[in-house]
C-alpha positions in Angstrom: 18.2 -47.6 24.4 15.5 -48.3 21.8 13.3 -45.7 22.6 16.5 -43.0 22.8 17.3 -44.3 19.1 14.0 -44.0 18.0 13.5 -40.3 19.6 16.6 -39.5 18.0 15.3 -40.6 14.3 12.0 -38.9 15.0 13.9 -35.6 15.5 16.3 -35.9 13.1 13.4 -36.7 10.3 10.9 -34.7 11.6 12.7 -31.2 12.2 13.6 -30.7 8.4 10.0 -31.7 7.1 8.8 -29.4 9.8 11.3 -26.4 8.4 9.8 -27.0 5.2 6.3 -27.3 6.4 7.0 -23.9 7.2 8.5 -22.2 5.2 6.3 -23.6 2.5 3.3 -21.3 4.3 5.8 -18.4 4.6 6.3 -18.6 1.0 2.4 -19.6 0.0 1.5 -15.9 2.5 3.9 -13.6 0.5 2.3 -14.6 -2.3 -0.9 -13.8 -1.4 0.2 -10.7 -0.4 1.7 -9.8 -3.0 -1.2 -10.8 -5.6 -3.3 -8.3 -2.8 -0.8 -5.5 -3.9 -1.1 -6.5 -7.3 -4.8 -5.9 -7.5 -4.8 -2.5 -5.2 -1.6 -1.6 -7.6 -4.0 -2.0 -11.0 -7.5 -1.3 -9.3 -5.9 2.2 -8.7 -4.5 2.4 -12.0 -7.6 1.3 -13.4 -10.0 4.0 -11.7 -7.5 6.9 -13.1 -7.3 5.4 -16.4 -11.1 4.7 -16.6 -11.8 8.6 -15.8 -13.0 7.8 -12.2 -10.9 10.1 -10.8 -7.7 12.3 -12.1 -5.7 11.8 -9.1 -6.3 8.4 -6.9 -4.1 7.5 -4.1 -4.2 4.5 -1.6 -1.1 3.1 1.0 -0.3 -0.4 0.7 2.2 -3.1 1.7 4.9 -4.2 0.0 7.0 -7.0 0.7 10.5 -7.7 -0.9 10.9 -9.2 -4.4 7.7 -7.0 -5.6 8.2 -5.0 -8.6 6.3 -2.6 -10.8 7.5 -1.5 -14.3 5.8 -0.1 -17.2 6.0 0.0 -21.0 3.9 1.9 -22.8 -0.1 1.2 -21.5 1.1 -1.8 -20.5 2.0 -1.9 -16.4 3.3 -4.9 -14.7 3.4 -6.0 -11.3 6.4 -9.0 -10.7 6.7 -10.9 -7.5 9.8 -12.5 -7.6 11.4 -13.6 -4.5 14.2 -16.7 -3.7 12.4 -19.9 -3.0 9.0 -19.0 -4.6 8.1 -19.4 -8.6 7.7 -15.8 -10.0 4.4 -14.5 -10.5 3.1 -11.4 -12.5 0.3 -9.6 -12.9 0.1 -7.1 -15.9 -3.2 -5.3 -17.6 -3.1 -2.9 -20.5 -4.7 0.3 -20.0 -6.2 3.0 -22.2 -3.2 5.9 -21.6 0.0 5.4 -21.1 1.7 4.8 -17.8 5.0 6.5 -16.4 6.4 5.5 -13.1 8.0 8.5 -11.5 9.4 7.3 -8.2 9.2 3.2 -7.8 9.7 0.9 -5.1 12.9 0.6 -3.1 14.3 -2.8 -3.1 14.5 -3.8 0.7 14.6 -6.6 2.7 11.3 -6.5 4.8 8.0 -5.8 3.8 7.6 -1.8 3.7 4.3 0.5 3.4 3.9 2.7 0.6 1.5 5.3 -0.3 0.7 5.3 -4.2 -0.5 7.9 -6.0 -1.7 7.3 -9.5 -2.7 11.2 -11.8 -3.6 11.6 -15.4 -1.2 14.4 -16.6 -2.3 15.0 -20.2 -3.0 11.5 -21.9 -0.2 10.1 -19.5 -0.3 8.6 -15.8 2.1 8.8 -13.9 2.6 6.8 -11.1 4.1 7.2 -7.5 5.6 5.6 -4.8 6.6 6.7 -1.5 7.7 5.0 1.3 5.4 5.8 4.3 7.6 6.2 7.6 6.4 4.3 10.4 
């Protein structure tokens, strides 16, 4: 009787600290994700900008709560998804930056191609969603 009491505490204890266990490395893997897209987002932006290339392009995966805006030079990459502490990563560059097709908001993590051109003194961003 003892040890069926005992099992049950062990289970009832043990199963929620093991959820959060969990979801806590769920959460902590997104992020790193994310901060990956991040850096492919800017280090694309970055060779356009920089003269490296007029037209760079690269595919890369985007999970949900992952946002990219721009204002003025200024583009910023926002990871913000339930659960986890939001998270940007934003860099100003030399021209200014227009996002002509962005990312979709959807609910599982999606592959992109991005294309980054210098139009003028302007870049103009591009994402597509890459069917698979």
């Amino acid at each position: 009787m003892l040890i069926a009491i005992g099992l049950s505490t062990a289970v009832i204890v043990g199963v929620p600290i093991l959820m959060y266990a969990i979801n806590t490395l769920s959460l902590t893997s997104q992020l790193q994700e994310a901060q990956l897209a991040a850096e492919q987002i800017h280090n694309v932006t970055r060779n356009v900008d920089t003269g490296m290339s007029n037209t760079t392009s690269t595919t890369i995966w985007i999970n949900p709560g992952l946002s990219v805006t721009a204002n003025g030079n200024i583009l910023i990459v926002a990871y913000n998804e339930e659960g986890a502490a939001p998270k940007t990563w934003s860099a100003s560059y030399n021209h200014d930056i227009v996002i002509d097709h962005s990312i979709l908001t959807a609910s599982i993590r999606v592959l992109y191609s991005m294309e980054a051109s210098l139009v003028g003194e302007v870049i103009h961003i591009a994402f597509l969603e890459v069917p698979i």
